[in-house]
C-alpha positions as a Markdown table, in Angstrom:
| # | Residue | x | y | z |
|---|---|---|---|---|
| 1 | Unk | 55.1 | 104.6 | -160.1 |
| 2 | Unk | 56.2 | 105.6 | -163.7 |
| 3 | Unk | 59.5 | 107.6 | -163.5 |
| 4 | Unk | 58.9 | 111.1 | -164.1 |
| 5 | Unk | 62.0 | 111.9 | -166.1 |
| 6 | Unk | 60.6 | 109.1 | -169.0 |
| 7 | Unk | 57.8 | 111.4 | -169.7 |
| 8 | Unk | 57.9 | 114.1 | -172.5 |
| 9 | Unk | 58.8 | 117.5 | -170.3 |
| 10 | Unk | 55.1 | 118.7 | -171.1 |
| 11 | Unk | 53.5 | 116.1 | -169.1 |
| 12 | Unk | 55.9 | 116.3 | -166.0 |
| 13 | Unk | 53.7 | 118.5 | -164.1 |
| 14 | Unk | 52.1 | 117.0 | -161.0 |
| 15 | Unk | 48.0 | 116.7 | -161.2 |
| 16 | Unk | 46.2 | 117.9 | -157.9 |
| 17 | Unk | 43.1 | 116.6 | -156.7 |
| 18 | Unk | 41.0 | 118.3 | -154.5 |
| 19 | Unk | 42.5 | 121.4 | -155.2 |
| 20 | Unk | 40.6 | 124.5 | -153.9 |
| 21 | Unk | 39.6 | 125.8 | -157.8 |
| 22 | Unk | 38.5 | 128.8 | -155.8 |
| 23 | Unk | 42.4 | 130.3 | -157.3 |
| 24 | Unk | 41.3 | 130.6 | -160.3 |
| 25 | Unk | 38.6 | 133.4 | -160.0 |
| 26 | Unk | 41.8 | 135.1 | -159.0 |
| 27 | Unk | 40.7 | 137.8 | -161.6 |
| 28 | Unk | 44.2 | 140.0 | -161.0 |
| 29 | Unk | 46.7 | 137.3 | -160.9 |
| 30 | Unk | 44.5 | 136.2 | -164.1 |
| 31 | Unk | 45.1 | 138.9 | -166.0 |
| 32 | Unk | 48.5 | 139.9 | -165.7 |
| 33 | Unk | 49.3 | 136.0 | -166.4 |
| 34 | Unk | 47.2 | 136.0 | -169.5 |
| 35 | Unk | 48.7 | 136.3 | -173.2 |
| 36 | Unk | 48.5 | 139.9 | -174.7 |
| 37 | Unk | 46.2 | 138.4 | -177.1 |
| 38 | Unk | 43.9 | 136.7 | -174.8 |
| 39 | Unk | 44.3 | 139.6 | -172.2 |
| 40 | Unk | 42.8 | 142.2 | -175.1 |
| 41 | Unk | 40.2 | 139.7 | -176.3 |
| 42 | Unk | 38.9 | 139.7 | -172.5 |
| 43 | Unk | 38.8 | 143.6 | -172.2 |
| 44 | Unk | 37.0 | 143.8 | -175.2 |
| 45 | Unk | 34.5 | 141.0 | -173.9 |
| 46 | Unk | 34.3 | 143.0 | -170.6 |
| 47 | Unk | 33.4 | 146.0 | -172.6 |
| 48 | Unk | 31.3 | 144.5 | -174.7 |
| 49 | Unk | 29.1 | 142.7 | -172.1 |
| 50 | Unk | 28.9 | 145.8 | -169.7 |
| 51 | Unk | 27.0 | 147.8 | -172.7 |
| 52 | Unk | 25.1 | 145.0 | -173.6 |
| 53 | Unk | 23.7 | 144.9 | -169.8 |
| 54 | Unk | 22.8 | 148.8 | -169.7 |
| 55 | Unk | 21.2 | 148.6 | -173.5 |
| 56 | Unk | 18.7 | 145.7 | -172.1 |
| 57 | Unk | 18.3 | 148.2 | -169.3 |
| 58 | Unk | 17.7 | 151.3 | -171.7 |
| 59 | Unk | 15.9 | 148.9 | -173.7 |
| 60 | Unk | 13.2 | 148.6 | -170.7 |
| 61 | Unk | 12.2 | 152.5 | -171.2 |
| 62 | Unk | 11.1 | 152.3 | -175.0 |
| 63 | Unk | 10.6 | 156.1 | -174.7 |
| 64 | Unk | 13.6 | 157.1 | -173.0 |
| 65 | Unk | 16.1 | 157.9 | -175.4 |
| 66 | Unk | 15.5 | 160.8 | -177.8 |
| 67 | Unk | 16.2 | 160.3 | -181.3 |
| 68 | Unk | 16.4 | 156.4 | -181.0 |
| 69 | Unk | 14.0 | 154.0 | -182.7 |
| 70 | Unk | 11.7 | 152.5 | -179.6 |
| 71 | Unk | 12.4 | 149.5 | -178.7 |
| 72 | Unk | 15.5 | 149.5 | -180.7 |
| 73 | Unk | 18.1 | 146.8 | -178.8 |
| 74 | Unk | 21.2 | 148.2 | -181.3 |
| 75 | Unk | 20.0 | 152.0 | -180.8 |
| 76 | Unk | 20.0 | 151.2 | -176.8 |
| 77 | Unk | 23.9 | 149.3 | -177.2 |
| 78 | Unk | 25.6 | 152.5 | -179.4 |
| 79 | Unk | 23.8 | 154.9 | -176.8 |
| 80 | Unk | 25.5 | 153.2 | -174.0 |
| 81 | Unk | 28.9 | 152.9 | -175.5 |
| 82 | Unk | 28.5 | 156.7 | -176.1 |
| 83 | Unk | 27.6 | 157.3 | -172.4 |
| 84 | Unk | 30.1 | 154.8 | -171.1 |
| 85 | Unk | 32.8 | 156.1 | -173.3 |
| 86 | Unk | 31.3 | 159.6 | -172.3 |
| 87 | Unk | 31.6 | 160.8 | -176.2 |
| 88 | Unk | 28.2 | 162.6 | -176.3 |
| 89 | Unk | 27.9 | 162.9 | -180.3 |
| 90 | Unk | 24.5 | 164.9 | -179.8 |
| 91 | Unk | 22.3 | 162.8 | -181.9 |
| 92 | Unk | 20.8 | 160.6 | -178.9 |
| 93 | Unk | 20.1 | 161.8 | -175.2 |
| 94 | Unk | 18.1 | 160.4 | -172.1 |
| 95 | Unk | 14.9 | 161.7 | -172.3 |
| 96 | Unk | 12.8 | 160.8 | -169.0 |
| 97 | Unk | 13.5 | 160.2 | -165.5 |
| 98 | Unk | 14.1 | 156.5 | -165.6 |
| 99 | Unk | 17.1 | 157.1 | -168.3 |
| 100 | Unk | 18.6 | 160.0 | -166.6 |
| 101 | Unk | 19.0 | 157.7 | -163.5 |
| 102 | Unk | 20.4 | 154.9 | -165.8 |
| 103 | Unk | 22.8 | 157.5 | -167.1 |
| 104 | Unk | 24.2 | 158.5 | -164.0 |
| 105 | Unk | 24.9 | 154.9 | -162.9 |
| 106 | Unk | 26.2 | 154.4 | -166.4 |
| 107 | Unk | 29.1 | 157.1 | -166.0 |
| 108 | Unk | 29.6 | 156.3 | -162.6 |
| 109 | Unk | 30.0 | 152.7 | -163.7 |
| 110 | Unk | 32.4 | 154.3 | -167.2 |
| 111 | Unk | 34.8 | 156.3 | -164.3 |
| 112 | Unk | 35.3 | 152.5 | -162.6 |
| 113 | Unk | 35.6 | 150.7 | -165.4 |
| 114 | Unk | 38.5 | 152.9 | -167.4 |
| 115 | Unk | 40.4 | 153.4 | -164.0 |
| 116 | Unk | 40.2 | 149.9 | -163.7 |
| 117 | Unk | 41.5 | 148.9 | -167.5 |
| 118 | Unk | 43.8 | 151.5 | -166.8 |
| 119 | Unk | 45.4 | 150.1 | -163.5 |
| 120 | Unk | 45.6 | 146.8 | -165.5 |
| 121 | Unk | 47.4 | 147.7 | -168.3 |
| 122 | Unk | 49.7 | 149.8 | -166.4 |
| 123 | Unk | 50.1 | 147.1 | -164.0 |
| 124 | Unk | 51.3 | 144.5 | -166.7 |
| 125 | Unk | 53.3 | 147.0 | -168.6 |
| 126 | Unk | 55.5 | 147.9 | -165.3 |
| 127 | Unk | 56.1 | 144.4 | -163.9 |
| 128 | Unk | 59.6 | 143.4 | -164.6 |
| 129 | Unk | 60.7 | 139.9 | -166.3 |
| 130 | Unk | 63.9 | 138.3 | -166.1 |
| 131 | Unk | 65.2 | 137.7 | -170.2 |
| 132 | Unk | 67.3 | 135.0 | -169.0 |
| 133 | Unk | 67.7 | 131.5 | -170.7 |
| 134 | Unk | 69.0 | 128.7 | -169.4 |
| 135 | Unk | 71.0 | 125.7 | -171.7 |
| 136 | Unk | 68.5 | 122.9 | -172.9 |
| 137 | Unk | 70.9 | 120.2 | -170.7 |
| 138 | Unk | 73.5 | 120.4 | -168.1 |
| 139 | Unk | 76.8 | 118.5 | -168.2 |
| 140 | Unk | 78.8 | 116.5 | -165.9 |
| 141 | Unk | 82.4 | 116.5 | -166.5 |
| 142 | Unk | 85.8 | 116.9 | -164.8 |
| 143 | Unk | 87.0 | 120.5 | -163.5 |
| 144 | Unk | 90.2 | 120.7 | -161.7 |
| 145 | Unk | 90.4 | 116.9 | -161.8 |
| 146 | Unk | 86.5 | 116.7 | -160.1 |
| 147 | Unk | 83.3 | 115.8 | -161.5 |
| 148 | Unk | 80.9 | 118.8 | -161.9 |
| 149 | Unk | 77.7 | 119.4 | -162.4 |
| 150 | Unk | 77.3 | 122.3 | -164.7 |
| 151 | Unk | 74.5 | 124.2 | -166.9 |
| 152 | Unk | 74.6 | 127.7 | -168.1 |
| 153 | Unk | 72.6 | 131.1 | -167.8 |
| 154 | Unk | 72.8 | 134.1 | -169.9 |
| 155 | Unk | 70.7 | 137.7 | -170.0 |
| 156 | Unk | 68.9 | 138.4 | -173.1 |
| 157 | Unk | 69.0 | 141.8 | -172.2 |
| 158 | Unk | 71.4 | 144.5 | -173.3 |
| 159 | Unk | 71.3 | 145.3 | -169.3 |
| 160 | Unk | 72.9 | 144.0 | -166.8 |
| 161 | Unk | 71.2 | 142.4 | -163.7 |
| 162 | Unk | 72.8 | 143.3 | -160.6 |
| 163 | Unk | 73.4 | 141.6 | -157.2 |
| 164 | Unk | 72.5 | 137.8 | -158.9 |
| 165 | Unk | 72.0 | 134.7 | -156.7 |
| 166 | Unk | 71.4 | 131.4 | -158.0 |
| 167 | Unk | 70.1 | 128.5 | -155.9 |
| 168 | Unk | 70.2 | 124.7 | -156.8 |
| 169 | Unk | 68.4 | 122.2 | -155.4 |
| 170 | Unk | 68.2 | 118.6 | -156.1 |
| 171 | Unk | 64.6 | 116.9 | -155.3 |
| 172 | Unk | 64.8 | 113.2 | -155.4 |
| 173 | Unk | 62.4 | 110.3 | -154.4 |
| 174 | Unk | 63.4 | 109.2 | -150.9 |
| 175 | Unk | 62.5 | 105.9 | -149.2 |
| 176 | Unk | 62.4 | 106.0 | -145.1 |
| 177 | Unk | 63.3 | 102.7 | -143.2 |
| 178 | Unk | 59.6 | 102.5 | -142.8 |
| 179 | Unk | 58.7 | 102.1 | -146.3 |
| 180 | Unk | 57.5 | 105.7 | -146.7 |
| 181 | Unk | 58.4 | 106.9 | -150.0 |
| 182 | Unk | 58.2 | 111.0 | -149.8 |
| 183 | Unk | 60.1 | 113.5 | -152.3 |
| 184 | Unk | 63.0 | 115.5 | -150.8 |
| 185 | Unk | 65.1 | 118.3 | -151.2 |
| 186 | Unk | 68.2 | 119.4 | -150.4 |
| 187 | Unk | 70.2 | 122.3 | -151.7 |
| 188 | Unk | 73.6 | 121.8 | -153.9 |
| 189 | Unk | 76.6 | 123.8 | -152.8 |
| 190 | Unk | 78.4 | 125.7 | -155.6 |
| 191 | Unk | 81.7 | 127.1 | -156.7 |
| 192 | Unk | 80.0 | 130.7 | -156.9 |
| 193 | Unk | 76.1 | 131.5 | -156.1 |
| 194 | Unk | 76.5 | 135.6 | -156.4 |
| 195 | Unk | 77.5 | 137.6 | -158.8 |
| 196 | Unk | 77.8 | 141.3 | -158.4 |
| 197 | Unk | 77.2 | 142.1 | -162.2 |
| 198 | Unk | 75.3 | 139.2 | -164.3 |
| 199 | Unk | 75.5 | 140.9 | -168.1 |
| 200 | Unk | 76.6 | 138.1 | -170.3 |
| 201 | Unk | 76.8 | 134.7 | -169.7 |
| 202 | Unk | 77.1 | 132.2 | -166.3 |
| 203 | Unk | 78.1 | 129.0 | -165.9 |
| 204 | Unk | 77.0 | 127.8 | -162.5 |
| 205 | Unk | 79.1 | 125.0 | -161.3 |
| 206 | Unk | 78.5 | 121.9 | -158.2 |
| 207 | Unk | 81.2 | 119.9 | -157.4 |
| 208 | Unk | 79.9 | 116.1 | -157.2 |
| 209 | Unk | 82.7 | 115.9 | -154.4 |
| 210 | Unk | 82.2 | 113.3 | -151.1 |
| 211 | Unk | 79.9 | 116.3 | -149.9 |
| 212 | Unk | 77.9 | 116.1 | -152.8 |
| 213 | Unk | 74.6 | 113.8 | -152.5 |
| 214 | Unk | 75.0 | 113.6 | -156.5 |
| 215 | Unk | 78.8 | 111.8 | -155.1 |
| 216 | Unk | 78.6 | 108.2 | -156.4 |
| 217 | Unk | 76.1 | 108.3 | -158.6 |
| 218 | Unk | 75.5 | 107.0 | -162.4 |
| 219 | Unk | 73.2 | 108.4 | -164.6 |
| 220 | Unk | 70.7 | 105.1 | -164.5 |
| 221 | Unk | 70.9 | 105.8 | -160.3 |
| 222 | Unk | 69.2 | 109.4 | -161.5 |
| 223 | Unk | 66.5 | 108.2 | -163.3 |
| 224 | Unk | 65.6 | 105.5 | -161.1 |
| 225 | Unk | 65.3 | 108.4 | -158.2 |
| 226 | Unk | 63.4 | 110.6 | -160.2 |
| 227 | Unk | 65.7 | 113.1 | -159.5 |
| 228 | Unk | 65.4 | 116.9 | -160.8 |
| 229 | Unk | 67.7 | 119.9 | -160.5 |
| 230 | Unk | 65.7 | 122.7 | -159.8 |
| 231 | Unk | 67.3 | 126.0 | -160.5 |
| 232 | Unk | 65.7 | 129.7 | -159.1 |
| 233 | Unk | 68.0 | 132.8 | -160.3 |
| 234 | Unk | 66.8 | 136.2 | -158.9 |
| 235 | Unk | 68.5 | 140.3 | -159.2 |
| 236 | Unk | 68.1 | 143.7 | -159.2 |
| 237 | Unk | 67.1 | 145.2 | -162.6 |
| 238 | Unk | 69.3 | 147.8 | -163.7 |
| 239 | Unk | 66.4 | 150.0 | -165.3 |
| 240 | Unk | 63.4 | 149.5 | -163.3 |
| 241 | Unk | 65.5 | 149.1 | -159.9 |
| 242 | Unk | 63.3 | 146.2 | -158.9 |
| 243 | Unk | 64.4 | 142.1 | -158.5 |
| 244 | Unk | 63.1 | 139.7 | -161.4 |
| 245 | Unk | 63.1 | 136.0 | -161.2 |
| 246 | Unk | 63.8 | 132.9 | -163.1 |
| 247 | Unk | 63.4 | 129.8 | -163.1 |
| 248 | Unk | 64.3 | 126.2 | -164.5 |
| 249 | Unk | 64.7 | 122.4 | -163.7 |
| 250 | Unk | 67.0 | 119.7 | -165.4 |
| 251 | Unk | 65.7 | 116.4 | -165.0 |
| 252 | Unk | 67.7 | 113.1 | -165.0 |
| 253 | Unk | 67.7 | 112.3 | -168.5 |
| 254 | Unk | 68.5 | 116.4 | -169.4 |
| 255 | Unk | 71.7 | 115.7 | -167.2 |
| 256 | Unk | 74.6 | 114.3 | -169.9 |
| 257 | Unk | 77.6 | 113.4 | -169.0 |
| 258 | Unk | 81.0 | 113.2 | -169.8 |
| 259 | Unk | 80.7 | 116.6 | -172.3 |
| 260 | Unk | 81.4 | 120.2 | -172.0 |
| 261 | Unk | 79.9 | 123.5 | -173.4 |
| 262 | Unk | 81.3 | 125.1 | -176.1 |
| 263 | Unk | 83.0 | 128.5 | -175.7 |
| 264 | Unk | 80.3 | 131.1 | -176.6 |
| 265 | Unk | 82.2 | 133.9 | -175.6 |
| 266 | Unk | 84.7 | 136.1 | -178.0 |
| 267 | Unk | 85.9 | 139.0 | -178.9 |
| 268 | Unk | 86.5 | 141.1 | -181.7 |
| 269 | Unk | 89.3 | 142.8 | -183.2 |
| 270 | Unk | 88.6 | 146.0 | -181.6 |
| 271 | Unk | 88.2 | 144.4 | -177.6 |
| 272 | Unk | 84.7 | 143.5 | -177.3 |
| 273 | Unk | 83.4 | 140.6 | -176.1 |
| 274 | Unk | 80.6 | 138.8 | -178.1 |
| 275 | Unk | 78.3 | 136.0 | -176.8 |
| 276 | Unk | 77.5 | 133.8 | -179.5 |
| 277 | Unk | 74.0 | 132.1 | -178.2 |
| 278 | Unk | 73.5 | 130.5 | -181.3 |
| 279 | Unk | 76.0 | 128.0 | -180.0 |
| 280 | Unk | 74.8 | 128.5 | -176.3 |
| 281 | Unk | 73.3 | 125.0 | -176.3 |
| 282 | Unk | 75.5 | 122.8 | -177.8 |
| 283 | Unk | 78.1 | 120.7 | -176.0 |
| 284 | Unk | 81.2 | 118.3 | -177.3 |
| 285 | Unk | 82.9 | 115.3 | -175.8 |
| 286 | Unk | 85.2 | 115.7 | -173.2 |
């Protein structure tokens, strides 16, 4: 099997077959995933092809509509954007029976639909994201005379998230006595997994100590394992009052060693700190 880690990062993503694609008529999940762009385009299209649906309807009835050309497909459409939008310019009106009926669904069909758009956009408005960036690489270098395994976090925003955890885990390939080559994890012990106040910058630290299952290890052993640091941080948002996630993974070859971060963090003449993350990145020789 071609290491993972020897891939570009885009292609690093495990294919599934004979997975159930029933997921993806998850219309909710859908939509508060989509891009902003993509997610109006679709309303638009949903609008678009509920009015198309009652003006074939309307259509039907070439008598119904008073005012409108008979048989008029674009006279049918505007009357039902009117009656979805419930906008009621006087010019057209349901004339017979059939149309009145039609009407009624219509609106009933206009109160569903704008409640719906509604709850949508609120929905994707209100749920909370965690601005956090993580460095492109993590290091290994000495701290207090051991080997450590460090990358860095910082919040983007000018709010602090409170009551941060970070958890580490290494997956690797593992090969039983038996032959049977399965992927495992195991979680990484670090110098400090909490924080009560996360507002500017973290370095999160592993000592590669005889405890460590990274102890003994050259960076060739990493690749030849597959191995990937995966990294979930999680808080409590200090505006919405409501825990955000994040989430990153290092892979062998994003793991250099034998360099440090550089110092993004300063302060000016007056006592504040400044975090420089136009530097946040970039490492030197140790």
């Amino acid at each position: 099997m071609r290491s993972l880690a020897r891939l570009p990062r885009g292609q690093r993503m495990a294919i599934v077959k004979g997975q159930d694609h029933g997921r993806f008529m998850d219309f909710y999940h859908q939509v508060l995933t989509v891009s902003w762009p993509w997610f109006f385009v679709e309303l638009a299209g949903a609008f678009i092809a509920v009015n198309l649906a009652f003006a074939f309807l309307y259509v039907l009835d070439r008598g119904g509509i008073a005012n409108a050309r008979p048989g008029s497909f674009a006279d049918a459409f505007f009357f039902s954007v009117q009656t979805l939008g419930t906008l009621g310019y006087g010019v057209m009106a349901p004339k017979t029976l059939y149309t009145n009926l039609l009407v009624t669904v219509e609106s009933f069909s206009g109160i569903l639909t704008i409640a719906l758009f509604t709850g949508i956009i609120f929905a994707r408005f209100s749920r909370p994201f965690a601005r956090v960036v993580f460095s492109n690489v993590a290091v290994v270098a000495p701290f207090d005379g051991v080997p450590t395994l460090m990358f860095r976090a910082a919040n983007q925003r000018g709010e602090a998230i409170l009551d941060a955890g970070i958890i580490v885990t290494l997956a690797r390939q593992h090969t039983t006595i038996e032959g049977v080559t399965m992927r495992r994890f195991q979680e990484l012990k670090l110098l400090r997994s909490n924080t009560a106040l996360f507002a500017l910058s973290w370095t999160v630290m592993h000592p590669i100590d005889q405890d460590s299952p990274l102890y003994g290890l050259s960076p060739q052993d990493m690749l030849d394992r597959d191995m990937e640091i995966v990294v979930m941080l999680n808080g409590l948002d200090e505006i919405v009052a409501d825990r955000i996630y994040a989430r990153h993974a290092y892979w062998a070859d994003e793991i250099v060693w034998n360099r440090r971060f550089v110092d993004v963090i300063s302060a000016t003449p007056n006592g504040r700190r400044v975090v420089d993350l136009t530097r946040f990145h970039d490492t030197v020789g140790v």
